[in-house]
C-alpha positions as CSV (number, residue, x, y, z in Angstrom):
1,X,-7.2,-28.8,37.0
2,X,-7.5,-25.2,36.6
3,X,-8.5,-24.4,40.1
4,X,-5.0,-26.3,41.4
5,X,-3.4,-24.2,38.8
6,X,-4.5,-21.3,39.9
7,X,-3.7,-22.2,43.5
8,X,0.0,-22.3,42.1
9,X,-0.2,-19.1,41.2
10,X,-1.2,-18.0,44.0
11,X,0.9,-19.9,46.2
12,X,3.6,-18.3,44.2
13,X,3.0,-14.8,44.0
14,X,2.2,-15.1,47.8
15,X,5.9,-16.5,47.8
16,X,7.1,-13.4,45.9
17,X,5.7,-11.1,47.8
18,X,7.3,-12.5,51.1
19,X,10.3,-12.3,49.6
20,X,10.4,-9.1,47.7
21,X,8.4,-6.9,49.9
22,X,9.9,-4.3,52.2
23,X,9.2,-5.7,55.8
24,X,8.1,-9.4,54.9
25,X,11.8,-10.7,55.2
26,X,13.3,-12.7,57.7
27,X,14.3,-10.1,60.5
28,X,17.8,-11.2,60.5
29,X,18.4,-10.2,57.0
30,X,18.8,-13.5,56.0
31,X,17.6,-15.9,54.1
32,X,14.0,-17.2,54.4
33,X,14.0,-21.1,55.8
34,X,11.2,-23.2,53.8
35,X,9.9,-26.5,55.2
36,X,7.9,-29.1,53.2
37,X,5.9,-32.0,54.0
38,X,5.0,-35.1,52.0
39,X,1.5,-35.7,53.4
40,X,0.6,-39.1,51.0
41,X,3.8,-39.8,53.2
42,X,2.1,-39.4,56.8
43,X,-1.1,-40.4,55.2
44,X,0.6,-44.0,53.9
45,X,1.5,-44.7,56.9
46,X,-1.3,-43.4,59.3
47,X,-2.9,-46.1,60.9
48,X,-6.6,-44.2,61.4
49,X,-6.2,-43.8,57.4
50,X,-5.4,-47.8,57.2
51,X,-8.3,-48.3,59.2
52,X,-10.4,-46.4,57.0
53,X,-9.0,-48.1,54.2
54,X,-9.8,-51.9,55.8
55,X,-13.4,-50.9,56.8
56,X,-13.9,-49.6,53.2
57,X,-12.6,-53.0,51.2
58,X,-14.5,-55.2,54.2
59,X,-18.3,-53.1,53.4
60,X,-17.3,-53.4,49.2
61,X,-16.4,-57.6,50.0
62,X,-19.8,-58.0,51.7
63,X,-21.8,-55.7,49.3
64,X,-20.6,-58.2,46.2
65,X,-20.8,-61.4,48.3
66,X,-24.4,-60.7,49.0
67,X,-25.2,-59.4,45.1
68,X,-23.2,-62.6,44.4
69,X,-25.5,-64.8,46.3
70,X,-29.0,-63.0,45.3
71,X,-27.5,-63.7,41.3
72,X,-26.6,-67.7,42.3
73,X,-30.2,-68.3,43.7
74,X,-31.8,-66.3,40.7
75,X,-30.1,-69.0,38.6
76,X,-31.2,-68.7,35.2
77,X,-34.4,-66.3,35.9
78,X,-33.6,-63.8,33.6
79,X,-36.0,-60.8,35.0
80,X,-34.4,-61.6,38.5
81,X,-31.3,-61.2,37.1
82,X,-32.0,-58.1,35.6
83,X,-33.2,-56.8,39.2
84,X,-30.5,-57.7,41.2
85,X,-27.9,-56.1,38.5
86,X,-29.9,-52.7,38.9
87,X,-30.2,-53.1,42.4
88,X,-26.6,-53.8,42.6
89,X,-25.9,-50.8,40.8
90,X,-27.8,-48.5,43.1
91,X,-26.0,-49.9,46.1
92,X,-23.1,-49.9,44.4
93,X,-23.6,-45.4,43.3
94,X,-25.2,-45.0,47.8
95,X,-21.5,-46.9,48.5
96,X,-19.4,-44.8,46.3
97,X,-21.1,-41.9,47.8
98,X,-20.9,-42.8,51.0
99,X,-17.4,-43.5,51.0
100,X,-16.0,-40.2,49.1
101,X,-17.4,-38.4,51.7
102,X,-15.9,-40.1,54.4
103,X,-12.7,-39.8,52.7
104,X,-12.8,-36.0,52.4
105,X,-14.2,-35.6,55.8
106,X,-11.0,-37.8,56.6
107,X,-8.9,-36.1,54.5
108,X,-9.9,-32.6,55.5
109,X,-9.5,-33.4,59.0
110,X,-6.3,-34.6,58.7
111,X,-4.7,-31.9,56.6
112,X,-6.1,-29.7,59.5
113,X,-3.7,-32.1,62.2
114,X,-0.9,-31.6,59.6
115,X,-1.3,-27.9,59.4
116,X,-1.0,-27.5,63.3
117,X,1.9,-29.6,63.7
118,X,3.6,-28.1,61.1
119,X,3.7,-25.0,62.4
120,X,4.4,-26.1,66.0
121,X,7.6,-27.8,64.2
122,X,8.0,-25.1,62.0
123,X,8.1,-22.7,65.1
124,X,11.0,-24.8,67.0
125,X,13.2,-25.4,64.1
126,X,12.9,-21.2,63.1
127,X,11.2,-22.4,59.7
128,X,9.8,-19.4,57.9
129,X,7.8,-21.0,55.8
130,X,6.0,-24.9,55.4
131,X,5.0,-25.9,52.0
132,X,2.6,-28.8,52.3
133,X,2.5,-31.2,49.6
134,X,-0.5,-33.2,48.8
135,X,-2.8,-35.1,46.1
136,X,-5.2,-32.6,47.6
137,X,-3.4,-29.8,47.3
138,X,-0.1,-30.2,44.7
139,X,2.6,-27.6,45.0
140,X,5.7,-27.6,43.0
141,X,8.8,-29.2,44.7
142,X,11.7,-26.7,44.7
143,X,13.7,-27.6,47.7
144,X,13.2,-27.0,51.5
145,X,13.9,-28.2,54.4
146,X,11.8,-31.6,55.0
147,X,10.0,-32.4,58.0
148,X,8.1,-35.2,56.9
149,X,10.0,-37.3,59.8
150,X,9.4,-34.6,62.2
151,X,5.7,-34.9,61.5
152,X,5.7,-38.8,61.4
153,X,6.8,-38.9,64.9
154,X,4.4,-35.9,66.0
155,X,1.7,-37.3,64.4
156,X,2.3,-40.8,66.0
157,X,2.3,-39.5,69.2
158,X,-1.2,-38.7,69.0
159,X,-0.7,-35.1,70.6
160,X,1.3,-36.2,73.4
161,X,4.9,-35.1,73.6
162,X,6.0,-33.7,70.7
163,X,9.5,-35.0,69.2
164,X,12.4,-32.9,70.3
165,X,13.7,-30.1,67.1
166,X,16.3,-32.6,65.2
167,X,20.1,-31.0,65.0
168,X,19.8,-31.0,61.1
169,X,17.3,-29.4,58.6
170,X,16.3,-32.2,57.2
171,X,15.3,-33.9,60.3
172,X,17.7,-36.9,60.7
């Protein structure tokens, strides 16, 4: 909590100082543009991510059908019981293991993807600045253009052309 709190900070005196510093504002004189993304968005509907997702509830399913097989043939053995529940438990800490790291492997990988296509979108539609928004990483919504669309579609096209710049900030 405090490290994301402190990453707010940051985020925001970073923010300040590209706004108040001599030389760090737009070279028109104008206002600075800011972009945001809504990455549980792109993630939501990322079908690699769904796919993750499905292999993760299949391997769980077949981990407690087999515990729950080993427990109906132990009937009422009581010391076999008491294995299999520890033994389930074990399994049970290697899977959870297992599977966090694949998710932040995923996740890091990912936000990496985002991060790139951003800031080729960012580049076309003369975006200053792209504020990505994450369960990873939480910023603090205060407006900006959004090009959560934009990114859908670039995203989706799994690096091949990228969507064309939209006539309207928010990408419609």
């Amino acid at each position: 909590m405090m490290k994301n709190r402190l990453a707010t900070i940051a985020l925001a005196v970073g923010l300040a100082a590209a706004v108040f510093l001599p030389g760090c504002q737009p070279e028109d004189g104008g206002r600075i543009s800011v972009g945001k993304v809504d990455t549980a968005v792109l993630l939501k509907d990322d079908p690699d991510y769904q796919s993750l997702s499905i292999d993760y509830l299949k391997e769980q399913t077949d981990i407690r059908k087999s515990f729950v097989d080993r427990m109906k043939q132990a009937k009422n053995d009581e010391k076999k019981l008491q294995t299999i529940q520890e033994d389930y438990i074990k399994t049970q800490q290697k899977f959870n293991d297992k599977w966090k790291q694949k998710t932040v492997d995923f996740i890091k990988t990912r936000h990496a993807s985002i991060q790139d296509t951003a800031a080729e979108i960012a580049k076309r539609k003369d975006i200053d600045m792209v504020v990505i928004d994450s369960k990873e990483y939480p910023t603090v919504e205060w407006g900006g253009v959004d090009m959560t669309k934009d990114m859908a579609l670039a995203i989706s096209s799994n690096g091949g052309a990228q969507p064309q710049a939209s006539g309207t900030p928010e990408g419609e």
